[in-house]
C-alpha positions as CSV (number, residue, x, y, z in Angstrom):
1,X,0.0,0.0,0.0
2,X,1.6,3.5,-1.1
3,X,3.0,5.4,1.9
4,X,4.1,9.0,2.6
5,X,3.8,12.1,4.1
6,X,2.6,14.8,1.7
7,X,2.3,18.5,1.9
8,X,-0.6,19.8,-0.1
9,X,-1.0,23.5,-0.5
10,X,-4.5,25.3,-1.8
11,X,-6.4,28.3,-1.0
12,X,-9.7,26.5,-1.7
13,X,-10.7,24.4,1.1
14,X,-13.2,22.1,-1.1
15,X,-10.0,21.1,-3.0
16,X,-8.2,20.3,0.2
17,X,-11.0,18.3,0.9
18,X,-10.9,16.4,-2.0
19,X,-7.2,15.5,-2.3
20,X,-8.0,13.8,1.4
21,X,-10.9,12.1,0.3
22,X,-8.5,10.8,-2.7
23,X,-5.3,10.2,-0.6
24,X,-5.6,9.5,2.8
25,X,-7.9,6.0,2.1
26,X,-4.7,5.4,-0.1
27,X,-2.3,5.4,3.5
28,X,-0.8,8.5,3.0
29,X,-0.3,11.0,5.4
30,X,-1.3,14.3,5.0
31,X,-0.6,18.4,5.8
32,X,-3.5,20.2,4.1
33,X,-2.8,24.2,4.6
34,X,-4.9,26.9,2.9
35,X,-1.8,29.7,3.0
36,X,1.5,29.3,1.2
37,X,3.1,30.9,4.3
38,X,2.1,27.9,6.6
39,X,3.1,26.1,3.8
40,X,6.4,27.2,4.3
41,X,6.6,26.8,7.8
42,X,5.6,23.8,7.6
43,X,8.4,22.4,5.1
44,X,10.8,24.9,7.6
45,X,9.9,22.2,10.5
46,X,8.6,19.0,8.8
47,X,10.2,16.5,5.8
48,X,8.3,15.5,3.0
49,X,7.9,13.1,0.6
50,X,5.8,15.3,-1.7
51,X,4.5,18.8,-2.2
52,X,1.6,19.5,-4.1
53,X,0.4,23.3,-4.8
54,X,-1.9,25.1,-6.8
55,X,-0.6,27.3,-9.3
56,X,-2.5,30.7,-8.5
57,X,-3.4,32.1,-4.4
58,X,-3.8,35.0,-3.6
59,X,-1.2,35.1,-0.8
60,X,2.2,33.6,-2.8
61,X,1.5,31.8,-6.1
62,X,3.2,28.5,-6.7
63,X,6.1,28.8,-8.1
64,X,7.1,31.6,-5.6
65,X,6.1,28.8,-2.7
66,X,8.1,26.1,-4.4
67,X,11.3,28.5,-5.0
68,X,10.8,29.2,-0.8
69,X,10.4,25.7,0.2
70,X,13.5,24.5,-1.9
71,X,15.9,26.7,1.3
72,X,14.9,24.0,3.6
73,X,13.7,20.7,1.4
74,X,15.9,21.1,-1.8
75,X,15.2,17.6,-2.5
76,X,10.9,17.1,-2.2
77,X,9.4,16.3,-5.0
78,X,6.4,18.6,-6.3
79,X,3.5,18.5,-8.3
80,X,1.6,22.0,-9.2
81,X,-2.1,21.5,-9.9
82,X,-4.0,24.1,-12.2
83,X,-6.4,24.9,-13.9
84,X,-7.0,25.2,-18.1
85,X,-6.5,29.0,-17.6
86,X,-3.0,28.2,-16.0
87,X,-0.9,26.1,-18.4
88,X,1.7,28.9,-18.9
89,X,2.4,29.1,-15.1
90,X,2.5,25.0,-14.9
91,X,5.0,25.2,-17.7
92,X,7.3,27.7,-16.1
93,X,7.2,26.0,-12.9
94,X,8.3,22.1,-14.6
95,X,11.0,24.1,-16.2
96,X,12.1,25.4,-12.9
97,X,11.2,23.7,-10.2
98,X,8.3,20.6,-10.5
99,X,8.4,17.5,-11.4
100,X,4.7,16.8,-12.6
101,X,1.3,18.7,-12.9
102,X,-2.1,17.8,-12.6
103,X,-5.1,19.4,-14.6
104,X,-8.2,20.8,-12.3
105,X,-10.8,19.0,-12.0
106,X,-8.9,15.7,-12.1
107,X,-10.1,12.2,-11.3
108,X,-9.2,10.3,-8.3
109,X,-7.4,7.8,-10.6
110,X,-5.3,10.9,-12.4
111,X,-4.3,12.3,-9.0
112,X,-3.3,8.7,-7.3
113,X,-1.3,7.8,-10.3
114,X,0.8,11.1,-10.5
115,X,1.5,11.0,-6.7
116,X,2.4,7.5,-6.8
117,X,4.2,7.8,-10.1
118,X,6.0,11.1,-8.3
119,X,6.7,9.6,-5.3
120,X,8.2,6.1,-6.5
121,X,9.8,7.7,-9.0
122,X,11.6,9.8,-6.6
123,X,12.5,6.9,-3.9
124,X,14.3,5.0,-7.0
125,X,16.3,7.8,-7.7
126,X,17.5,9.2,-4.4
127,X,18.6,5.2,-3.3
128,X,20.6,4.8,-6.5
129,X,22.1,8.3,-6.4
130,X,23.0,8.0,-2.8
131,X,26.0,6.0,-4.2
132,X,29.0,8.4,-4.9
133,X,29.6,7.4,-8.3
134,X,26.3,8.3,-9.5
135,X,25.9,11.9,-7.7
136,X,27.5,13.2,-10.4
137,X,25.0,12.6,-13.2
138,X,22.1,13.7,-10.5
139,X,22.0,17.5,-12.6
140,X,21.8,15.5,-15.6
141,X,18.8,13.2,-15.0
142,X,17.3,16.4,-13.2
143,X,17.3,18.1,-16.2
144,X,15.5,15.5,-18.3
145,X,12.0,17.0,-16.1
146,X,12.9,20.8,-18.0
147,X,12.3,19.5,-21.4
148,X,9.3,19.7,-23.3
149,X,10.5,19.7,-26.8
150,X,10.2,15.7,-27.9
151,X,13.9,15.7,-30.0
152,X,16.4,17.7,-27.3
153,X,15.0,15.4,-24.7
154,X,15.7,12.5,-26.7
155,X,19.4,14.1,-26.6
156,X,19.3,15.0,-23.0
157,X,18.4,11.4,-22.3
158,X,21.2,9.9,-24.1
159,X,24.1,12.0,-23.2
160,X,22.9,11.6,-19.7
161,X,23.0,7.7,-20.1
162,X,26.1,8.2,-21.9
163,X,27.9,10.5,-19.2
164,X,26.4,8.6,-16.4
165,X,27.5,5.2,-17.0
166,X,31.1,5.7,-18.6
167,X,29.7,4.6,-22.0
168,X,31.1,5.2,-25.1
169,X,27.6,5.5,-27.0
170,X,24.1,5.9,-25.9
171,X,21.8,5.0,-28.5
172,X,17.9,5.7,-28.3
173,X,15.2,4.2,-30.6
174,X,11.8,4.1,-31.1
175,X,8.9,2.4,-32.4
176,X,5.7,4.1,-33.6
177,X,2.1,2.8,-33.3
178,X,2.0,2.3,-37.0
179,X,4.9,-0.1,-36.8
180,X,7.2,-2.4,-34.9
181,X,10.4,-1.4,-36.9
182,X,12.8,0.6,-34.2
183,X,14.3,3.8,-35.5
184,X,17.1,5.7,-34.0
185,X,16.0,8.9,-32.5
186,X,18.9,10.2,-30.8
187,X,22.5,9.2,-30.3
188,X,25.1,10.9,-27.8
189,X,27.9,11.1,-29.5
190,X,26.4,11.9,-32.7
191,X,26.5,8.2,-35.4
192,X,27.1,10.5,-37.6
193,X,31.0,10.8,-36.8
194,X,30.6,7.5,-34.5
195,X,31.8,4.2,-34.7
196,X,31.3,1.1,-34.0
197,X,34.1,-1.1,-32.4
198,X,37.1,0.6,-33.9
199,X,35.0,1.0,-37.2
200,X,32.8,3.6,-38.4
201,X,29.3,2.6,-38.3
202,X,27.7,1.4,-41.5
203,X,24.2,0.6,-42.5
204,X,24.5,-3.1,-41.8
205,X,25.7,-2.8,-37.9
206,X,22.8,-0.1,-37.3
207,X,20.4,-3.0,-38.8
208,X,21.7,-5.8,-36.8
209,X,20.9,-3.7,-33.6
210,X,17.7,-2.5,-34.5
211,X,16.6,-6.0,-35.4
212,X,18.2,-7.7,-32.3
213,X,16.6,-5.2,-30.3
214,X,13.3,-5.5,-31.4
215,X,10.4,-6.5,-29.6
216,X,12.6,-6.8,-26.0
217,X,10.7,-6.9,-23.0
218,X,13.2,-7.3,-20.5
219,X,16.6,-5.4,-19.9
220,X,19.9,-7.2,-21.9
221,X,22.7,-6.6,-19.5
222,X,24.3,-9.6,-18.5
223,X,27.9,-10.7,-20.3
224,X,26.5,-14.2,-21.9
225,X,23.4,-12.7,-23.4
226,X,24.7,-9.8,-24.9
227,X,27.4,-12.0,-26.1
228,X,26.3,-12.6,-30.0
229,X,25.3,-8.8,-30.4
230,X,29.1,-7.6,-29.1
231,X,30.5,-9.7,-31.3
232,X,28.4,-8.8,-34.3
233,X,28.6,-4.9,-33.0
234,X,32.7,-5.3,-32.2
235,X,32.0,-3.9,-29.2
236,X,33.7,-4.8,-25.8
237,X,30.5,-3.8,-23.6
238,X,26.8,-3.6,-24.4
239,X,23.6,-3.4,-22.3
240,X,19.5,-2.3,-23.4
241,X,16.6,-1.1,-21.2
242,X,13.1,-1.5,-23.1
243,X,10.7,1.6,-22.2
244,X,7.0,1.5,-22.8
245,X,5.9,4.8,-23.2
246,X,2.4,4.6,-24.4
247,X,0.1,3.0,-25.8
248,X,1.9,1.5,-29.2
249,X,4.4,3.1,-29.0
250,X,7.3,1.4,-27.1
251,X,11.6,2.2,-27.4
252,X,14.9,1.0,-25.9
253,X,18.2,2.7,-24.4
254,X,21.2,1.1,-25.9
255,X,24.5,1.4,-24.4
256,X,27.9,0.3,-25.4
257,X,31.6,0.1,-25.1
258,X,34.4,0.1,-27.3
259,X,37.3,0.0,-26.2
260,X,36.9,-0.4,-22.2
261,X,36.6,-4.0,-21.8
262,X,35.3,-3.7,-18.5
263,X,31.5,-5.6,-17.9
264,X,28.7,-2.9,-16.7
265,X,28.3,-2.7,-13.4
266,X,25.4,-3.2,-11.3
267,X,25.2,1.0,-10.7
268,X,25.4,1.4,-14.0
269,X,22.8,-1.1,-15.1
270,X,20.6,0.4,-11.9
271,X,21.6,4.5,-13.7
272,X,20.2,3.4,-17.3
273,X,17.2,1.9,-15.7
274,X,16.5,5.3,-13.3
275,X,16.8,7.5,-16.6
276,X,14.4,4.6,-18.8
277,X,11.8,5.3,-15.7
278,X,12.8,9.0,-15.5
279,X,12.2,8.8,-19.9
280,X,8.5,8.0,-19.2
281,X,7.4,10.1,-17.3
282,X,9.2,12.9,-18.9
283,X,7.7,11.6,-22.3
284,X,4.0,11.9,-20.8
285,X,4.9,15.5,-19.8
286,X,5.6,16.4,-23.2
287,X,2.7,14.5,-24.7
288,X,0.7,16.3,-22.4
289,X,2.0,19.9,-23.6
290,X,1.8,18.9,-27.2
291,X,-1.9,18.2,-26.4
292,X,-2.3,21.4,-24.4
293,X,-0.3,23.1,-27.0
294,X,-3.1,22.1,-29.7
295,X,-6.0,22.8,-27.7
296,X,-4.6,26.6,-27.4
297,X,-3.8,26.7,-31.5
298,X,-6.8,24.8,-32.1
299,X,-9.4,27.9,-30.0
300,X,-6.7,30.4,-31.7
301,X,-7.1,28.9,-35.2
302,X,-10.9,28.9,-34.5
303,X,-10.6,32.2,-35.1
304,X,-9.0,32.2,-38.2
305,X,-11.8,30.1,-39.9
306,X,-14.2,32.9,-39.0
307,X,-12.5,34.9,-41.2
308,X,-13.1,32.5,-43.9
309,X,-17.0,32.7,-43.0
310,X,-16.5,36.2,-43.8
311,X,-15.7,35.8,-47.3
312,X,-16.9,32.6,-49.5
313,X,-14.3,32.9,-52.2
314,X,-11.4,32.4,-49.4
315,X,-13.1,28.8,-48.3
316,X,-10.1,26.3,-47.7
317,X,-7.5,28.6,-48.0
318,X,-6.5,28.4,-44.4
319,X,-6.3,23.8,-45.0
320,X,-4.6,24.7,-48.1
321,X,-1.9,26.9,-46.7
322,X,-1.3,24.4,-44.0
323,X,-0.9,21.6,-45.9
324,X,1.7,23.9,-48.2
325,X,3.7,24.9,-45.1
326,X,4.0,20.8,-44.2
327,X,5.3,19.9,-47.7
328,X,8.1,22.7,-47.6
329,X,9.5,21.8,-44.1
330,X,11.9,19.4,-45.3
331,X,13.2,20.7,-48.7
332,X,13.6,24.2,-46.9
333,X,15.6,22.1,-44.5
334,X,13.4,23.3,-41.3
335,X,13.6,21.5,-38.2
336,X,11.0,19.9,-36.6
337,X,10.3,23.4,-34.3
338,X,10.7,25.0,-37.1
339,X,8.2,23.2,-39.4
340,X,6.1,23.5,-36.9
341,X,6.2,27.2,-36.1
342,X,5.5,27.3,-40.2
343,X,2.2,25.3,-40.1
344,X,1.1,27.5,-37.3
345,X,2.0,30.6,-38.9
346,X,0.8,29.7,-42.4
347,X,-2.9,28.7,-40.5
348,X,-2.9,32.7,-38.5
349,X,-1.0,34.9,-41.4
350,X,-4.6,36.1,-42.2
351,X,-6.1,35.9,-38.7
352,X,-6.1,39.5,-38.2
353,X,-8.7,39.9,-41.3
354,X,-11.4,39.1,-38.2
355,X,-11.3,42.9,-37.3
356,X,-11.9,44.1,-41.3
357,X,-15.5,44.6,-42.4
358,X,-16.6,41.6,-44.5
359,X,-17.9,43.7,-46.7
360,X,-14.1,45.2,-48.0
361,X,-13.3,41.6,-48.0
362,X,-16.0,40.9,-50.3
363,X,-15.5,43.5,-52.8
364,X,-15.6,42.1,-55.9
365,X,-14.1,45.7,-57.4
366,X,-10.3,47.6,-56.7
367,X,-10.4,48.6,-53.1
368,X,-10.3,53.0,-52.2
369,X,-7.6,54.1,-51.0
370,X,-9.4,54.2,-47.3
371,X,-10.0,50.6,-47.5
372,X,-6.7,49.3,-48.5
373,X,-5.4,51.0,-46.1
374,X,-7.8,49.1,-43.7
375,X,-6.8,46.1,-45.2
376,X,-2.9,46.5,-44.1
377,X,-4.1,46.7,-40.7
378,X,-5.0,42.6,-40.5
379,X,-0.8,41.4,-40.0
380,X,-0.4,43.8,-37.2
381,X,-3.5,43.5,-35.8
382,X,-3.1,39.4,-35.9
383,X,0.4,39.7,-34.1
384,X,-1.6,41.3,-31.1
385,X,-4.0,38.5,-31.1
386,X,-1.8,36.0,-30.4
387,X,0.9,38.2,-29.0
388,X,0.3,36.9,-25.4
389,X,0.1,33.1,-26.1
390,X,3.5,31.6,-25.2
391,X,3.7,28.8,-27.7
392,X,3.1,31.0,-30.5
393,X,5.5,33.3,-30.0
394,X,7.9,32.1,-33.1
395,X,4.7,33.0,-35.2
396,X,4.6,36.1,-34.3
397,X,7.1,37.6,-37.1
398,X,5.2,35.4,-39.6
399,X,2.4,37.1,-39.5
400,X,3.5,40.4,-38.7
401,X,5.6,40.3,-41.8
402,X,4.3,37.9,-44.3
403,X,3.1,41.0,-46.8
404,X,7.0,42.6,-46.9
405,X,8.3,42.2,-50.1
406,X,11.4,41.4,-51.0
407,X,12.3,44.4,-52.3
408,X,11.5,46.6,-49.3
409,X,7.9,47.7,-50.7
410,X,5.9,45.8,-48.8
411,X,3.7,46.3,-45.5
412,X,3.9,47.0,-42.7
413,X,7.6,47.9,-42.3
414,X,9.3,47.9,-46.0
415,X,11.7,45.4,-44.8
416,X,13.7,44.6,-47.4
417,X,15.4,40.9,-48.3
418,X,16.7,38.9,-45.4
419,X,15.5,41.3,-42.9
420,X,12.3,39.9,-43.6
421,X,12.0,37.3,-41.4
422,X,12.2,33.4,-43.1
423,X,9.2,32.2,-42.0
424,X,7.0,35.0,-43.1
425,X,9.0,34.9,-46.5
426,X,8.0,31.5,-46.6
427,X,4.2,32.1,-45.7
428,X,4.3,35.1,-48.3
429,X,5.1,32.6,-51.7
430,X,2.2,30.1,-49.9
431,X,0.3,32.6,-49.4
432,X,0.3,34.5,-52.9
433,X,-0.2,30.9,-55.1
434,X,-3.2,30.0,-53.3
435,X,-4.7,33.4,-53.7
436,X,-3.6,33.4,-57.7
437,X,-4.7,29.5,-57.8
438,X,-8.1,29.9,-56.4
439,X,-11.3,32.1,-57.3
440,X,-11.4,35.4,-56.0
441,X,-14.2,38.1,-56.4
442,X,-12.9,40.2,-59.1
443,X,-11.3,37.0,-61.0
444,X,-11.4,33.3,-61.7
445,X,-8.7,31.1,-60.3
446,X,-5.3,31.1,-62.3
447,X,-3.6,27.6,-64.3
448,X,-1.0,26.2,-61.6
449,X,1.8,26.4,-64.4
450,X,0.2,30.4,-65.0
451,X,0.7,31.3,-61.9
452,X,3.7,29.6,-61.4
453,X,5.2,31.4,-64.1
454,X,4.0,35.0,-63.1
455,X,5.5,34.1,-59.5
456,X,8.9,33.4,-61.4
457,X,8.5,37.1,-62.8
458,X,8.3,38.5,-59.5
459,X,11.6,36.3,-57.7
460,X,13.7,39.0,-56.5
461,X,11.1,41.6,-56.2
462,X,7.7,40.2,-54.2
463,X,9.6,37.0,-53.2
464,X,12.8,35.5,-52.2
465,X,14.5,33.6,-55.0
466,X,15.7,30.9,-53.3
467,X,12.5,30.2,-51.9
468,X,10.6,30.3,-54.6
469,X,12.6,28.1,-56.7
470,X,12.1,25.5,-53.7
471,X,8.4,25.7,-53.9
472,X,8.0,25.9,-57.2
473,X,10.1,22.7,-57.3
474,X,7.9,20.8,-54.7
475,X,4.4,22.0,-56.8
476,X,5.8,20.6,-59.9
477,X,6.5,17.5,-58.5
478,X,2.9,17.5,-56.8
479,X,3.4,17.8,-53.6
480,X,1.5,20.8,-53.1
């Protein structure tokens, strides 16, 4: 039965109420305080095993009361509950200072998993890292928690592994729930300009340890059963930890040496196992933002359909310069940030249209002089709109900027050539074909290879060469 002592910290007394309803049948014990202050004391005179605070009181919020607490129980483990409205502050205070948070109103079964998740979690750690020659990875598996980007904390995971068990390569890979094949997601130091044994890695060693490592359920550390795979790998030393992660999707920590005949010991065996544990719940956390992340874009981008119901003839265009944006991210090269930050901006470029009467958007003749004007207004007034949601902040510029020309005579700041910002030269190419490929008011919808070949007129001038050329490459090929 889970044990404990637990220090739980809400202004609202119903919620207090609640976590003892939850917890204390469970055999915890608990300190239920209503003021981060007593709070403090309390963590000042008492040890913990877990904290658990709300994100916003009125007194100290939470990440002020964890940043007090940490003088006197550096080492408790915290959760920060909150509400929808507080996502930002939950963010700030995992990067900082938690290790989990819980969504308001949460089920009993959410909140006994986390603490017990939390709490075990914790326990595992502390015993192994009590041993001297693990204390000095402890910043490095710490730092796995303050990730919530999916690829740099594949990295962080297997430099950590790397580092902390005097391994010449840490290699990560993954299976997706559309199939069982594993695929390398990160490797510390880099394959690239790896080796194998005292060989550079080739195809065919990368395949035999995919395939061997396939579908294991149990951790491959001891000397005899790794046997065949060192030999195959020319590698002295060699252990795995499977991780399930979620549903379907499933991946294994791979760890090797070269030239240091030495077996693995049982610390280091116990490390890569802490950081495969440590690996899952971080992975949940990030999972968990992604989905936050799209339930913010998905309200915000809510928004920018409206706009659409504003004018008939722009139906689609917002799917259409989506899927664009997705096709371009990896001839332009983008990373995976980066593609995203595209498909956001090319969904919101037009969002600020929402404040321009319908009825200048629907003008089937040329616009006054009054009303283009007007009509300028929508890429500043859109970077306002979104100007206070975190995530979106890389977007900003897109939309801000994606009517500059290349030239310097666009809106709203003239900025000429690679001042313009990338993305919003990028959205600006997207942005201009779909309006020249579909039917507008005052015309019918261009021939692709027509409007390619004004677009080709205008490289230099409305658009970045380089660019273009890329798109135009990916359209003809049919991508777009």
């Amino acid at each position: 039965m889970p044990d404990g002592r637990i220090l739980i910290v809400d202004d609202e007394r119903e919620v207090l109420l609640l976590y003892d309803a939850i917890l204390r049948p469970q055999g915890y014990r608990l300190t239920c305080l209503t003021r981060a202050s007593s709070g403090i004391l309390a963590a000042r005179t008492d040890s913990f095993d877990l904290v658990i605070t709300d994100v916003a009181m009125p007194e100290m919020d939470g990440l002020s009361f964890l940043q007090n607490i940490r003088r006197f129980c550096p080492g408790v483990p915290a959760i920060i509950s909150t509400g929808y409205g507080g996502v930002d502050e939950a963010i700030r205070a995992i990067q900082l200072t938690a290790h989990r948070f819980i969504i308001k109103p949460f089920l009993p079964d959410e909140l006994t998993q986390v603490v017990e998740e939390t709490i075990v979690s914790d326990r595992r750690m502390k015993e192994t890292l009590r041993l001297n020659a693990l204390l000095p990875v402890f910043d490095a598996v710490q730092d796995i928690f303050t990730e919530i980007r999916l690829p740099i904390l594949f990295e962080k995971i297997v430099k950590a592994a790397c580092l902390g068990t005097h391994s010449e390569q840490a290699i990560l890979l993954v299976t997706h729930p559309s199939t069982t094949a594993l695929k390398i997601e990160a490797a510390y130091p880099s394959l690239s300009n790896g080796s194998f044994g005292r060989q550079p890695v080739q195809a065919e060693q990368l395949n035999i340890l995919t395939e061997a490592l396939r579908g294991l359920s149990e951790p491959l550390t001891s000397n005899a059963a790794t046997r065949p795979l060192r030999r195959a790998l020319c590698v002295s030393s060699f252990m795995a930890t499977p991780i399930v992660l979620q549903e379907g999707t499933s991946a294994v920590l791979a760890l090797y040496r070269k030239l240091d005949v030495t077996p693995y010991n049982d610390i280091e065996v116990g490390l890569s196992a802490i950081i495969a544990g440590e690996m899952k719940v971080a992975v949940a956390n990030v999972h968990l933002f992604d989905n936050l992340e799209q339930s913010h874009f998905r309200s915000v981008l809510a928004l920018g359909q409206a706009i659409e119901s504003k004018d008939a003839y722009t139906g689609g265009h917002c799917k259409r310069m989506v899927e664009a944006a997705a096709a371009l991210i990896g001839p332009l090269g983008l990373s995976s940030l980066e593609g995203k930050a595209l498909i956001y901006g090319a969904a919101l470029h037009d969002l600020g249209k929402i404040g321009v009467h319908e009825a200048i958007l629907r003008k089937p003749g040329r616009l006054t002089k009054t009303e283009y004007e007007l009509i300028k207004t929508h890429s500043a007034l859109g970077a306002q709109i979104v100007d206070h949601v975190d995530f979106l902040d890389p977007v900003i510029p897109m939309i801000l900027h994606h009517q500059e020309r290349y030239d310097g005579t666009g809106y709203p700041k003239g900025l000429k050539g690679e001042a313009i910002p990338f993305g919003a030269r990028i959205v600006a190419v997207i942005d201009a074909y779909d309006a020249m490929t579909s039917n507008r008011s005052y015309r019918l919808a261009l021939p692709k290879e027509v409007a390619l070949s004004e677009m080709r007129q205008c490289a230099g001038t409305q658009f970045d060469p380089q660019i273009l050329e890329t798109f135009i490459s990916v359209t003809e090929s049919g991508a777009i």
